[in-house]
C-alpha positions in Angstrom: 0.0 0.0 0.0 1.4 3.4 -0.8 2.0 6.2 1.5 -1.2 7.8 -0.5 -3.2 5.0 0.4 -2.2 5.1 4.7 -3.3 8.8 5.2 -5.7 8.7 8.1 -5.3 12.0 9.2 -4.7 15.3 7.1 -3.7 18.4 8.5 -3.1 22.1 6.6 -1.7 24.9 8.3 -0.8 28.5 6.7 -2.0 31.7 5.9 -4.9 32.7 3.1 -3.3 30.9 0.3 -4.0 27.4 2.7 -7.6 29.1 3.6 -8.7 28.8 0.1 -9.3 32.8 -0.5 -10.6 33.5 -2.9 -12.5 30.3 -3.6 -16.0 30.5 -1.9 -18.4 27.2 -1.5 -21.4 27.8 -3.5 -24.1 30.1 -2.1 -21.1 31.9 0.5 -19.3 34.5 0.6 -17.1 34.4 3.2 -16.2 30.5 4.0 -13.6 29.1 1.3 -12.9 25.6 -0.2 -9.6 26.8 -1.8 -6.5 23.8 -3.0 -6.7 22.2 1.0 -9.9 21.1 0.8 -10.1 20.1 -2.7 -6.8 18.2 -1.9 -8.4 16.6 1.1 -11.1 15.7 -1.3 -8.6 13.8 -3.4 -7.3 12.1 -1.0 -10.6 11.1 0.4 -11.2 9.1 -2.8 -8.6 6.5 -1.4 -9.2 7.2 1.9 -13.2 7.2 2.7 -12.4 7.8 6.1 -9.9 10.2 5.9 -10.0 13.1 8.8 -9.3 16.7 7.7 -8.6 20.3 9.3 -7.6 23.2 8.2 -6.0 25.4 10.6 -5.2 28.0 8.4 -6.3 32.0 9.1 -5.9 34.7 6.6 -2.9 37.6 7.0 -1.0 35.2 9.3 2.8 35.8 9.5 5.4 33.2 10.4 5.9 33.5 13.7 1.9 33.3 14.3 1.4 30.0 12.4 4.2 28.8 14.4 2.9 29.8 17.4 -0.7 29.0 16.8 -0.7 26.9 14.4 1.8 24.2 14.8 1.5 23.5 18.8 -2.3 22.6 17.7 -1.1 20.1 14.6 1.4 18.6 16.5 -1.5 17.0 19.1 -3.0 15.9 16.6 0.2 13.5 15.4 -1.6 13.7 11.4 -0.4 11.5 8.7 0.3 14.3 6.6 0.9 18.3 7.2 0.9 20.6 4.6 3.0 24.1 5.5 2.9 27.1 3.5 3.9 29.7 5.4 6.1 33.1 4.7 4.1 35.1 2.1 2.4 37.7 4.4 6.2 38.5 5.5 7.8 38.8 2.3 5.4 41.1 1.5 5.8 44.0 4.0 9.1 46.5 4.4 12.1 45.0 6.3 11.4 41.7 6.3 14.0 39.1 7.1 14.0 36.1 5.2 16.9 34.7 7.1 14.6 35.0 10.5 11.7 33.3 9.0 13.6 30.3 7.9 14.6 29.8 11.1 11.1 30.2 12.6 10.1 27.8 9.2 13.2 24.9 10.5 11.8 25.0 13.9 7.8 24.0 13.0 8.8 21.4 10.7 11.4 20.1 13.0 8.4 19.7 15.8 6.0 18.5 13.1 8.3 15.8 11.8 9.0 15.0 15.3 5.3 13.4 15.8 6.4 11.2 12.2 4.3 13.0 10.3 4.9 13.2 6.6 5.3 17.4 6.2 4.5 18.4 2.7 7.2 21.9 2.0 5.8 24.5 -0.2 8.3 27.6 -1.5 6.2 30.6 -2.6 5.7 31.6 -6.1 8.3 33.7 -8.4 6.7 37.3 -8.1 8.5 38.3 -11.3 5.2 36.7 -12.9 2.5 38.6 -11.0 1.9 42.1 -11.8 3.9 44.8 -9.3 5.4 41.9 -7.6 9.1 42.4 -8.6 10.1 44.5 -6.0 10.1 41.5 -3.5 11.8 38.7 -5.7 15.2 39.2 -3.8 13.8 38.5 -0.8 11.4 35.6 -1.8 14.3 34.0 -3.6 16.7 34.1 -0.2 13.8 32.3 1.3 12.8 29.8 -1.2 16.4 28.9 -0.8 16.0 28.4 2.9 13.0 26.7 2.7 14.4 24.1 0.2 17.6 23.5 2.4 15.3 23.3 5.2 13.1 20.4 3.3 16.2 18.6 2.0 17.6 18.6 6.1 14.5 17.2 7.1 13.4 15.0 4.7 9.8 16.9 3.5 8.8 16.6 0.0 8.4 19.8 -1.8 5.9 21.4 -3.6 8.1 24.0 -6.1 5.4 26.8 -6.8 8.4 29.3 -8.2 9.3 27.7 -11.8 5.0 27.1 -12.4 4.7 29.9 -15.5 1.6 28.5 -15.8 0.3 30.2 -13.3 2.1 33.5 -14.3 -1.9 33.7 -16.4 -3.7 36.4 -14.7 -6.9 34.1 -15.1 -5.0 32.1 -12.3 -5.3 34.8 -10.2 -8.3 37.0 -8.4 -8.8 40.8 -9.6 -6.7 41.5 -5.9 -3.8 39.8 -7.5 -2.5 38.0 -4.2 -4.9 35.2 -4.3 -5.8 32.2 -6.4 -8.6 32.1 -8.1 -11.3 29.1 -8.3 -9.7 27.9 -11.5 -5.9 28.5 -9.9 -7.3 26.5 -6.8 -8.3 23.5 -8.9 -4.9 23.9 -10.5 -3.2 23.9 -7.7 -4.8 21.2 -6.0 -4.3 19.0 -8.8 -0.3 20.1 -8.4 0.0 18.9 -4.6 -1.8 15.9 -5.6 0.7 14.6 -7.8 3.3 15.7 -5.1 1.6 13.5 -2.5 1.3 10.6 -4.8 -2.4 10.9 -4.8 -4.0 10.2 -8.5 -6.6 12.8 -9.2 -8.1 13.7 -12.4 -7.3 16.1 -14.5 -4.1 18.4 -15.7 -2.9 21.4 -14.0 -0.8 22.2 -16.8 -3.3 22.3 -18.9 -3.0 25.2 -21.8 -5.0 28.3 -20.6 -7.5 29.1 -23.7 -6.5 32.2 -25.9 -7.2 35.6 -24.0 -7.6 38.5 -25.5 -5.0 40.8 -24.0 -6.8 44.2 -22.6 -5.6 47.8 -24.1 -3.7 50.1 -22.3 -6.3 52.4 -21.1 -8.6 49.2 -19.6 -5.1 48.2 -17.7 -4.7 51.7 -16.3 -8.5 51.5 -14.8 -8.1 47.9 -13.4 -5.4 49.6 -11.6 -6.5 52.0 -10.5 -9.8 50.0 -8.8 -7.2 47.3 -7.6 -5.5 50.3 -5.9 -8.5 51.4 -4.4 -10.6 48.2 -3.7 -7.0 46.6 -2.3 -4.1 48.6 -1.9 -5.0 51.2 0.0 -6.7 49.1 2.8 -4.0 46.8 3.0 -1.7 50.3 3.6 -3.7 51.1 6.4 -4.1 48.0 8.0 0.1 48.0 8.0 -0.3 52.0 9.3 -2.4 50.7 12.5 -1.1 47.2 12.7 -4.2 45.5 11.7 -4.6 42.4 10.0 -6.8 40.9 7.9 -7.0 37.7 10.6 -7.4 39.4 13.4 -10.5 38.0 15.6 -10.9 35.3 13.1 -10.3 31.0 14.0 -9.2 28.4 12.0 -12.6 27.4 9.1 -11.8 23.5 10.9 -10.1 23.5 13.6 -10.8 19.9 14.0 -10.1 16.5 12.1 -13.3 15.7 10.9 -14.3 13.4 8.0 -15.2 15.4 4.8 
């Protein structure tokens, strides 16, 4: 039986990416199936009985999913952990990918501990999203990390910098930091093949012809995406906000899907 086939217990922790924004359920608007939970539904095909939670909250930075996150995972001793987890803090002035990693090193060292099989995943290459250059130093010091960190312990990796297929802005929502319903599936069907589960479908599957926009339609999207996205997320940095604060984990509990 392969390890696929043994995974009683399935456990995801991160930020939004691992909360599924912005992929709501049908007939919600604010409670997200995103790549975990189609994942878990995957896996559920080979395991009827598997147990899934999802401990992920929006806007959470390293040290917070380390501290929150992992302690909670860790009593659970799952089969399998997913960790995606560095993205909020790549993202905002000063960060230190060097003091991440080691923040990163320690959670999968305590997860791994328990003999859980920890699933890795580096961020994506930001030189394919729109305004996103400005951080690829930074996310490349850490993908580094977090590779060297995988390789040391022994996690399988899921790459998400080198995937130009999802450098298509139909991969992405209109707030350009989240996947949307179509990059979800995608996704999902990426980790899949990672874990070793069979799931159908291709997530490299050509994107259909798209008709690029002209200038002055680009110049308006940004402008609302300024407006709508930018701007709130400046002031929630100005009066250190986030967007998790007050919120819990969507399943904080293994339950059966």
């Amino acid at each position: 039986m392969s390890e696929s086939e043994k995974i009683g217990t399935f456990v995801a922790i991160g930020d939004s990416f691992t909360e599924g924004l912005n992929d709501p359920y049908p007939g919600e608007t604010d409670v997200f199936r995103g790549w975990a939970d189609r994942l878990a539904e995957h896996i559920a095909v080979l395991n009827p009985g598997l147990r899934y939670a999802n401990l992920a909250v929006r806007g959470k930075l390293v040290r917070q999913i380390v501290d929150d996150q992992v302690p909670i995972a860790v009593g659970l001793s799952p089969d399998l952990v997913t960790l995606c987890a560095g993205g909020n803090d790549m993202i905002r002035p000063g960060a230190d990918p060097d003091a991440a990693a080691v923040l990163f090193d320690d959670a999968v060292r305590r997860l791994r501990a328990t003999g859980s099989r920890v699933v890795v995943f580096t961020g994506f290459d930001p030189r394919g999203l729109r305004a996103g250059g400005r951080i690829r130093g930074k996310a490349a010091t850490y993908n580094m990390h977090l590779r060297a960190i995988a390789d040391h312990r022994g996690c399988p990796v899921v790459d998400l910098w080198p995937l130009r297929v999802f450098h298509d802005p139909r991969a992405w929502y209109e707030d350009r930091l989240h996947l949307s319903p179509e990059g979800h599936r995608r996704m999902a069907l990426y980790v899949a093949g990672v874990v070793g589960v069979p799931a159908e479908g291709d997530w490299r599957e050509p994107w259909p012809p798209l008709d690029r926009a002209d200038w002055l339609t680009m110049r308006r999207e940004d402008v609302h995406w300024a407006r709508t996205y930018l701007l709130p997320w400046i002031g929630r940095r100005a009066t250190r906000r986030s967007s998790g604060d007050g919120r819990g984990p969507k399943r904080p509990t293994p339950l059966p899907l």
